[in-house]
N, C-alpha and C positions, 0 to 999 in steps of 0.2 A: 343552414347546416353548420353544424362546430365542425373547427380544425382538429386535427387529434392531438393537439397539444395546447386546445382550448378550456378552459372550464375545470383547473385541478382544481380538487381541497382543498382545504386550509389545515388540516392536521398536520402534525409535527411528521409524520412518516411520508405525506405526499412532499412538502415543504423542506423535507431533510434531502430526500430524493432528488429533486427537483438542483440544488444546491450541487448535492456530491456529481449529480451529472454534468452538470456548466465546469465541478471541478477537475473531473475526471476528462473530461473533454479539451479543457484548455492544458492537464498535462501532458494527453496523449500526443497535442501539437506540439508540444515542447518537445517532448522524447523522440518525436520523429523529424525533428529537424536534423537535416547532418551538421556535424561540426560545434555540438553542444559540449564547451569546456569541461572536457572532464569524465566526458561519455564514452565508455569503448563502444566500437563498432556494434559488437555482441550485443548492448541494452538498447540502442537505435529504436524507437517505438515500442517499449516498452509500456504496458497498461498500469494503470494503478493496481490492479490486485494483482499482479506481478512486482512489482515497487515494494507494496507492504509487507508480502512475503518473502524474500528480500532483505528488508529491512529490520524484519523481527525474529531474522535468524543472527544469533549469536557469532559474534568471529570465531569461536572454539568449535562452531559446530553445535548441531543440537537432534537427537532421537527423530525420526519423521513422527512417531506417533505422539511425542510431545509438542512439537512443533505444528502438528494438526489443531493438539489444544488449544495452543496459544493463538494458534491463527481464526482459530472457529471453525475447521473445516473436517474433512472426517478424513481417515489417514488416507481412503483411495484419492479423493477429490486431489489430497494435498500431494499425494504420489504423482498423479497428474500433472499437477501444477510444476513440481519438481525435477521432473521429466523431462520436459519443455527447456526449461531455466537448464538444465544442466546440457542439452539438445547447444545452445547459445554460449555453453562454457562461463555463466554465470553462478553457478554450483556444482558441487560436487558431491560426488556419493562416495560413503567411506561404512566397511564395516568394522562396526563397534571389535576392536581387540580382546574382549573381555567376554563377549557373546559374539560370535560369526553371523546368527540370526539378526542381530540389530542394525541397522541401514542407520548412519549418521548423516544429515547435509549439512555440509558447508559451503560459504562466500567462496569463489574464488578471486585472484586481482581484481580481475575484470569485475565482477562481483561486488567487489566492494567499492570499486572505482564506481561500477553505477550507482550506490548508494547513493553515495556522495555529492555525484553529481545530480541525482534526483534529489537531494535535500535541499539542493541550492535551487533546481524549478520550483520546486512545494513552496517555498520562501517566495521566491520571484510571484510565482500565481498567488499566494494568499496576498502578497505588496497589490497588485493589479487589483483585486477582488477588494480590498480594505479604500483604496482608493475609489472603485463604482461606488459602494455601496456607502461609503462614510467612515473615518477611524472609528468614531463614536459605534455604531453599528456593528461594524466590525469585529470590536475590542468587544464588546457586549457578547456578539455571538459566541467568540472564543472561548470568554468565561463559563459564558453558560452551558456548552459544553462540557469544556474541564470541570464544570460542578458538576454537571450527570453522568460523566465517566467515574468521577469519583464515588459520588454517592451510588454507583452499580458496581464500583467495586465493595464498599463496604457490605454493599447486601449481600455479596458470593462468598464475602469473610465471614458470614455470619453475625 
């Protein structure tokens, strides 16, 4: 009888997966460590899709319904998300002065202090993971990402 984590794929979506979960798993032990330089109390276990949302909010604030776009998510999901985050006093809700209807989020300190400080684990776990796996491998993997990101943006440019 297989394990249930016997017997993946080999396609790039099992194999990517597989990856983002070792990565997402050795942040969430970072973020939940207490006393991570730089961590307010507030980001304390913090998940990745909290990190990145987060992180791909602008200092000035930015629209929730553009900020869904950017994130990939649909604006209730990302309502959600922002809900939570500002629950924690890692954002904030602000309406747009120019339209009352528009809901802006923004970083707060704290907020941005988690950034900051999750930029320094991301760093930390990619050093750890370059180290298992080989710089060689490593350095390869990163590129070849950054090409597929690229060339997925040129496709949505048109």
């Amino acid at each position: 009888m297989s394990g249930v984590k016997d017997d993946f794929p080999d396609h790039a979506l099992s194999l990517l997966g597989q990856v983002m979960d070792g990565l997402r798993r050795d942040m969430h032990a970072r973020t939940s460590q207490p006393g991570t330089p730089g961590m307010p109390a507030s980001g304390r276990g913090l998940r990745s899709s909290q990190i990145r949302l987060l992180s791909l909010t602008p200092p000035d604030g930015m629209r929730v319904t553009d900020l869904a776009e950017r994130v990939g998510m649909t604006k209730q999901a990302l309502g959600e998300f922002a809900n939570a985050l500002e629950e924690r006093g890692l954002l904030e809700s602000l309406r747009d002065p120019t339209d009352r209807r528009v809901r802006i989020l923004r970083l707060t300190p704290d907020g941005r202090a988690a950034v900051a400080a999750s930029e320094r684990l991301i760093d930390e776990v990619e050093q750890e993971w370059r180290e298992r796996v080989g710089p060689e491998t490593w350095d390869a993997l990163r590129a070849g990402l950054l090409a597929a990101v690229a060339a997925r943006r040129d496709d949505e440019r048109g």
